[in-house]
C-alpha atoms as an extended CHARMM CRD file, in Angstrom:
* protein
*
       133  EXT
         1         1  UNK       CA             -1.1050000000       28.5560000000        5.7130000000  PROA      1               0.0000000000
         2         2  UNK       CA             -0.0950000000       30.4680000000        2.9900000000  PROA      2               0.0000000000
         3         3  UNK       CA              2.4250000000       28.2450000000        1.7490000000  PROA      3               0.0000000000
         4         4  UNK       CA             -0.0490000000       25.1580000000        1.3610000000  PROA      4               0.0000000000
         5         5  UNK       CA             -2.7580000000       27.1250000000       -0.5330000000  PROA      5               0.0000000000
         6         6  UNK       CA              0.1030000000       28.3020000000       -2.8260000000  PROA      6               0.0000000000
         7         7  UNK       CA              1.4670000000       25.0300000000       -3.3210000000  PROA      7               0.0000000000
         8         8  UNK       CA             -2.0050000000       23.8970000000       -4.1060000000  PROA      8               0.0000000000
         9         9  UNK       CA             -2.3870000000       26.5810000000       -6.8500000000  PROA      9               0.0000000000
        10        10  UNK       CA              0.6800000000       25.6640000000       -8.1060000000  PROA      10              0.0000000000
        11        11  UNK       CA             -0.2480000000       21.8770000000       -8.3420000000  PROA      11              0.0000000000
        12        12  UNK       CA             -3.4760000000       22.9380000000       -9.9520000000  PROA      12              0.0000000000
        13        13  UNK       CA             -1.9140000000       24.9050000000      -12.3910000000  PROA      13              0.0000000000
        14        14  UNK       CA              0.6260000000       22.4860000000      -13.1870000000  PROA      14              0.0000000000
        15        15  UNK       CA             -1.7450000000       19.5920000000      -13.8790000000  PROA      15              0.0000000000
        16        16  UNK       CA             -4.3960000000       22.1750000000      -16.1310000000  PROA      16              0.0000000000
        17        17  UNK       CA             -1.0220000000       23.3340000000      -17.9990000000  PROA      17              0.0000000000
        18        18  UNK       CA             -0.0090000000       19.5080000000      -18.9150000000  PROA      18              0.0000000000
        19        19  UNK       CA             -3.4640000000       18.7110000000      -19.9660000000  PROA      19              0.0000000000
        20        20  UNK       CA             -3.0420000000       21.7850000000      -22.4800000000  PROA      20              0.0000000000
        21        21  UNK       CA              0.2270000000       20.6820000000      -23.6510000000  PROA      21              0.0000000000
        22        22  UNK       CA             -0.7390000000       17.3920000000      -24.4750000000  PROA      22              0.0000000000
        23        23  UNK       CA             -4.0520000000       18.3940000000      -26.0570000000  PROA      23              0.0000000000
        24        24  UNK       CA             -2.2620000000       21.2160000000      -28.2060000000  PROA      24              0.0000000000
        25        25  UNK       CA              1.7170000000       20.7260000000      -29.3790000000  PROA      25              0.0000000000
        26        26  UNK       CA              3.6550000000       23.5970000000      -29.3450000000  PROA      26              0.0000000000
        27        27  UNK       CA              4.9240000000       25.4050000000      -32.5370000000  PROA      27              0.0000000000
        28        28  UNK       CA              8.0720000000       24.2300000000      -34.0490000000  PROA      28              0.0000000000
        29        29  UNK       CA             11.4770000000       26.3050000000      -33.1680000000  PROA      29              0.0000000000
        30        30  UNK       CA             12.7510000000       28.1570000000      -36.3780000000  PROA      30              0.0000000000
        31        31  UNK       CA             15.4740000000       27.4040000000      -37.1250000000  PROA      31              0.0000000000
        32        32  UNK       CA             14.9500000000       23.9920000000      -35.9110000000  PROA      32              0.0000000000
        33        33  UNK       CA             17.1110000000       22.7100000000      -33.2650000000  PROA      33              0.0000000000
        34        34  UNK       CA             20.0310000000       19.7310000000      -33.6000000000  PROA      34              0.0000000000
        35        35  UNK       CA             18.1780000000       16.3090000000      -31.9600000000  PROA      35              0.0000000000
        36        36  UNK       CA             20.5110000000       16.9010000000      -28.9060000000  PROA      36              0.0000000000
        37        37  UNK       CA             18.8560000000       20.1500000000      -27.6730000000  PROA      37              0.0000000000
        38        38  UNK       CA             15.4310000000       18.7760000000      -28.4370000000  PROA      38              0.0000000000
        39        39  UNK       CA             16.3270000000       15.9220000000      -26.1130000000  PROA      39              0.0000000000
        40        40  UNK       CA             17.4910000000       18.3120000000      -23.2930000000  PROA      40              0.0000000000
        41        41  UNK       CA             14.7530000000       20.2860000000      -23.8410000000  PROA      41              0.0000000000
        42        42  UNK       CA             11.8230000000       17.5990000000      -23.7780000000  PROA      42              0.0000000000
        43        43  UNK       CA             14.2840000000       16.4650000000      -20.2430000000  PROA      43              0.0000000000
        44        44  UNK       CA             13.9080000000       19.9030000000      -19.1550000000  PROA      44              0.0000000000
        45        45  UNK       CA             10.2270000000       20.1380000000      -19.2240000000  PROA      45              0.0000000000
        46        46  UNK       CA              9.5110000000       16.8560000000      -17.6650000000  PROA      46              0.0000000000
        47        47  UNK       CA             11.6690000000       17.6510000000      -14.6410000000  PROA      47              0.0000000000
        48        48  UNK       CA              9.4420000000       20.8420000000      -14.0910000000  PROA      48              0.0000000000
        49        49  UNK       CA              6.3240000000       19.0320000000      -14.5960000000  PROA      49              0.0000000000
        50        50  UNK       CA              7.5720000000       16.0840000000      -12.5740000000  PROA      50              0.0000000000
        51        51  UNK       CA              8.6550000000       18.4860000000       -9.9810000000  PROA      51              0.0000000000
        52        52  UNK       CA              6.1030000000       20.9380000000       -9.7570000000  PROA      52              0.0000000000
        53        53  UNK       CA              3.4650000000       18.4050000000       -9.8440000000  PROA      53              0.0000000000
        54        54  UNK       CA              5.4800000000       16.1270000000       -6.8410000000  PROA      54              0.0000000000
        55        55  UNK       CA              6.6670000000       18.6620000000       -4.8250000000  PROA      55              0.0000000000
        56        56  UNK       CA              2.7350000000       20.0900000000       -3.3670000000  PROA      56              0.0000000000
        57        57  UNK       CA              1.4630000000       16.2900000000       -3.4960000000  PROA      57              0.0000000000
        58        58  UNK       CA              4.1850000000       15.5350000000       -1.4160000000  PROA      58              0.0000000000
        59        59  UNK       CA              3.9560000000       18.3830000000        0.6670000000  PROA      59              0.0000000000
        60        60  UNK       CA              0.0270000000       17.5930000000        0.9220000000  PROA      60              0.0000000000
        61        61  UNK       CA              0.8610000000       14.0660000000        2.4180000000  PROA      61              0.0000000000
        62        62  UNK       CA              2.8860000000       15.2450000000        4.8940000000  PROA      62              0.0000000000
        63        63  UNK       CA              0.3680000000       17.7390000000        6.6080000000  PROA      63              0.0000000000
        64        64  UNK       CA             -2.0200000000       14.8110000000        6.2450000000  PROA      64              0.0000000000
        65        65  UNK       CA              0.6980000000       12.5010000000        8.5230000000  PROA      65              0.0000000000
        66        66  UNK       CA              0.7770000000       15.1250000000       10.7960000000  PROA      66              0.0000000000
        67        67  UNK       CA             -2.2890000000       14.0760000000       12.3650000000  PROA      67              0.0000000000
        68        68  UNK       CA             -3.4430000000       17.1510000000       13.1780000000  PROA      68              0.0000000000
        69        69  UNK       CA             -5.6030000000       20.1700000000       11.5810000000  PROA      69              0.0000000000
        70        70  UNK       CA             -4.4970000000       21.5690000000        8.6210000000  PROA      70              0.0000000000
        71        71  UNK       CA             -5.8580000000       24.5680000000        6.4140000000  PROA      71              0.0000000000
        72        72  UNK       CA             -5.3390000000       25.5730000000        2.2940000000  PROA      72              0.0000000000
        73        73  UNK       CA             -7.6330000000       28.6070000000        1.3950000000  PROA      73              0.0000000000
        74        74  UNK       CA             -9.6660000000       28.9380000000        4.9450000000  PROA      74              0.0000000000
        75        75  UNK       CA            -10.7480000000       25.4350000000        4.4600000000  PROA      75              0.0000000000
        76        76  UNK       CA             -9.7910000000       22.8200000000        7.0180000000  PROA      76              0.0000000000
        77        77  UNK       CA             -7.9460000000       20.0760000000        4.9600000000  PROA      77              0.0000000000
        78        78  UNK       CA             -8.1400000000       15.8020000000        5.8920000000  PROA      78              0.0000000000
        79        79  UNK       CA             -5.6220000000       14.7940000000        8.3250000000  PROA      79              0.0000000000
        80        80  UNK       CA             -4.2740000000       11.5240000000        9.6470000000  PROA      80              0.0000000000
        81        81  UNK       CA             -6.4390000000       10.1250000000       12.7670000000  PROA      81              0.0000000000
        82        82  UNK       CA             -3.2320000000        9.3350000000       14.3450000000  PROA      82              0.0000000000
        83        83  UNK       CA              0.4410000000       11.2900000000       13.8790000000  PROA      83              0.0000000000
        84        84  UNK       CA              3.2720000000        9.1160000000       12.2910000000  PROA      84              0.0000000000
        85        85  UNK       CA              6.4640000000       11.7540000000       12.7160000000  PROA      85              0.0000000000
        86        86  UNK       CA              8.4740000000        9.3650000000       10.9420000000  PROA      86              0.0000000000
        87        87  UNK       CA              7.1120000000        9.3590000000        7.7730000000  PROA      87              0.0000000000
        88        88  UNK       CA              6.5530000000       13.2180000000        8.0990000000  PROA      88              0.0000000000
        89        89  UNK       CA             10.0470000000       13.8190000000        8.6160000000  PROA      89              0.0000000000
        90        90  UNK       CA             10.5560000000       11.6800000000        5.6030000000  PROA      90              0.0000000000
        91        91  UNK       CA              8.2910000000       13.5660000000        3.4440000000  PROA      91              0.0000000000
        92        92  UNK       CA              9.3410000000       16.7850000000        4.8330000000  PROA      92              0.0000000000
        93        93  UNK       CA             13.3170000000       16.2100000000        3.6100000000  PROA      93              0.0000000000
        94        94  UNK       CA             12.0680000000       14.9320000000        0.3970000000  PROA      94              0.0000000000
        95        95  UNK       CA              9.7670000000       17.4840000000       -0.0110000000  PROA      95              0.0000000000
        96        96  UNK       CA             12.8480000000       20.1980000000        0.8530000000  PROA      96              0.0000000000
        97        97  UNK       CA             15.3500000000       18.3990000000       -1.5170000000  PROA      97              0.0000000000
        98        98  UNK       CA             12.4200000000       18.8110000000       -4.4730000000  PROA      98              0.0000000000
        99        99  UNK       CA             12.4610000000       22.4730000000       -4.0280000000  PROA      99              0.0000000000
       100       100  UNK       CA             16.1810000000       22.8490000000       -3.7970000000  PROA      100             0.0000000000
       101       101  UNK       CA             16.0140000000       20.9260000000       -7.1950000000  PROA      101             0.0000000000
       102       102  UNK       CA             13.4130000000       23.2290000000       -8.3790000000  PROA      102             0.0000000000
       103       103  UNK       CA             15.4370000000       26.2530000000       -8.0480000000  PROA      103             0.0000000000
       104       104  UNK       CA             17.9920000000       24.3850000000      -10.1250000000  PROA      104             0.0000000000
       105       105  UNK       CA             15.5820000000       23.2900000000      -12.9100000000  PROA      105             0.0000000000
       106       106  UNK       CA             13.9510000000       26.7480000000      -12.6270000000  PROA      106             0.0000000000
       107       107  UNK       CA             17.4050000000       28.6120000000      -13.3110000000  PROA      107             0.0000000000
       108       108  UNK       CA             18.4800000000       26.4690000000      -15.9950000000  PROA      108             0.0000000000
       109       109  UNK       CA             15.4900000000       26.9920000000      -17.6610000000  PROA      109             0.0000000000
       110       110  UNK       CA             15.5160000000       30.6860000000      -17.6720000000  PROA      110             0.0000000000
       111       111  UNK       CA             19.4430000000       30.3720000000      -18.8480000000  PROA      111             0.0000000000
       112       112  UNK       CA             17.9880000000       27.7610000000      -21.8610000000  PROA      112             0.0000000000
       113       113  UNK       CA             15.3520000000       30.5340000000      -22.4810000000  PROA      113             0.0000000000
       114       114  UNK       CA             17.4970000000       33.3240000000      -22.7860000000  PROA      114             0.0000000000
       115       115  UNK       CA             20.2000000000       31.6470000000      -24.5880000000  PROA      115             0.0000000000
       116       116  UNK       CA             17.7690000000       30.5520000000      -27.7230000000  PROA      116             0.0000000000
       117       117  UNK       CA             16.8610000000       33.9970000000      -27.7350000000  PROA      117             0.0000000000
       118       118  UNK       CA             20.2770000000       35.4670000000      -27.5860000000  PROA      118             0.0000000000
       119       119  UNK       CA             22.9510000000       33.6600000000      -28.5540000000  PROA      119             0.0000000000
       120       120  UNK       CA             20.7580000000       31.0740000000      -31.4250000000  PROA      120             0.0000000000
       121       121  UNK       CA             18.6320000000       33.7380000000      -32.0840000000  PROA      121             0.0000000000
       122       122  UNK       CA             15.8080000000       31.4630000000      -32.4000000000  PROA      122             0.0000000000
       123       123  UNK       CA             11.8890000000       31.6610000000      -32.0550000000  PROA      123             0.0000000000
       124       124  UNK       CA             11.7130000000       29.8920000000      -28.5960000000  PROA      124             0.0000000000
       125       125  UNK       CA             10.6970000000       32.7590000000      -26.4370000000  PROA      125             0.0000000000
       126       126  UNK       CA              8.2320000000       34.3330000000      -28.9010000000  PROA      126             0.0000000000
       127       127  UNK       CA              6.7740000000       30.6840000000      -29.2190000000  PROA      127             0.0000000000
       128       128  UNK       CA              5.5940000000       31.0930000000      -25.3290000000  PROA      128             0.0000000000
       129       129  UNK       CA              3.8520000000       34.1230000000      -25.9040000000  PROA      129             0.0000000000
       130       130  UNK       CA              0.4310000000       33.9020000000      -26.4690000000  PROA      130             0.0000000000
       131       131  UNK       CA             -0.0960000000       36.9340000000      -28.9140000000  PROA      131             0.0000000000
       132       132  UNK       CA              3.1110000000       36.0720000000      -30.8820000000  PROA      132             0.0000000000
       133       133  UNK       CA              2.3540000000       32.6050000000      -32.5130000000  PROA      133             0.0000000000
């Protein structure tokens, strides 16, 4: 059940990240950006939170539906007294469409990332390095 306990990491992570980022703003881009990228960018980092943070609850509900004995780091995890396949196979095409849209989101991120520090020349990928502030 490797995929679970990484999924629950990554759920973990997500949620201690977000409590960082709204306890401690990042620094400001130089030069600063035209309202429209800031808007695209503040979209962009709500669809990964929203989607990193989704996709392992959702994927934790499921194995709970199945009704039977799941594991996530050794430890056997709650499950549903009684199977309902339906709402599994529900979850489970949600849950598959979420990562499919992750990739996405993922990708265009890295593209966003490398074009501020490319092609507008701009502080954004210095700004994520802890060191470089």
């Amino acid at each position: 059940m490797v995929h679970v306990s990484c999924g629950i990491t990554i759920f973990v992570l997500m949620v201690a990240r977000l409590l960082v980022r709204l306890k401690s703003p990042a620094p400001p881009i130089v030069p600063k950006p035209s309202p429209m990228m800031t808007g695209f960018a503040h979209l962009g980092h709500l669809a990964i939170y929203l989607l990193f943070i989704a996709l392992p609850l959702i994927g934790m509900v499921m194995m709970y539906w199945r009704g039977n004995p799941w594991y996530a780091f050794g430890l056997t995890m709650p499950y549903a007294p009684q199977s309902d396949f339906e709402r599994v196979d529900t979850l489970k095409a949600i849950h598959e469409w979420l990562a499919n849209a992750g990739y996405f989101v993922i990708g265009l991120h890295a593209l966003a990332a490398l074009l501020h520090h490319y092609w507008w020349k701009d502080n954004t990928l210095l700004r994520m390095m802890p060191r470089k502030r």
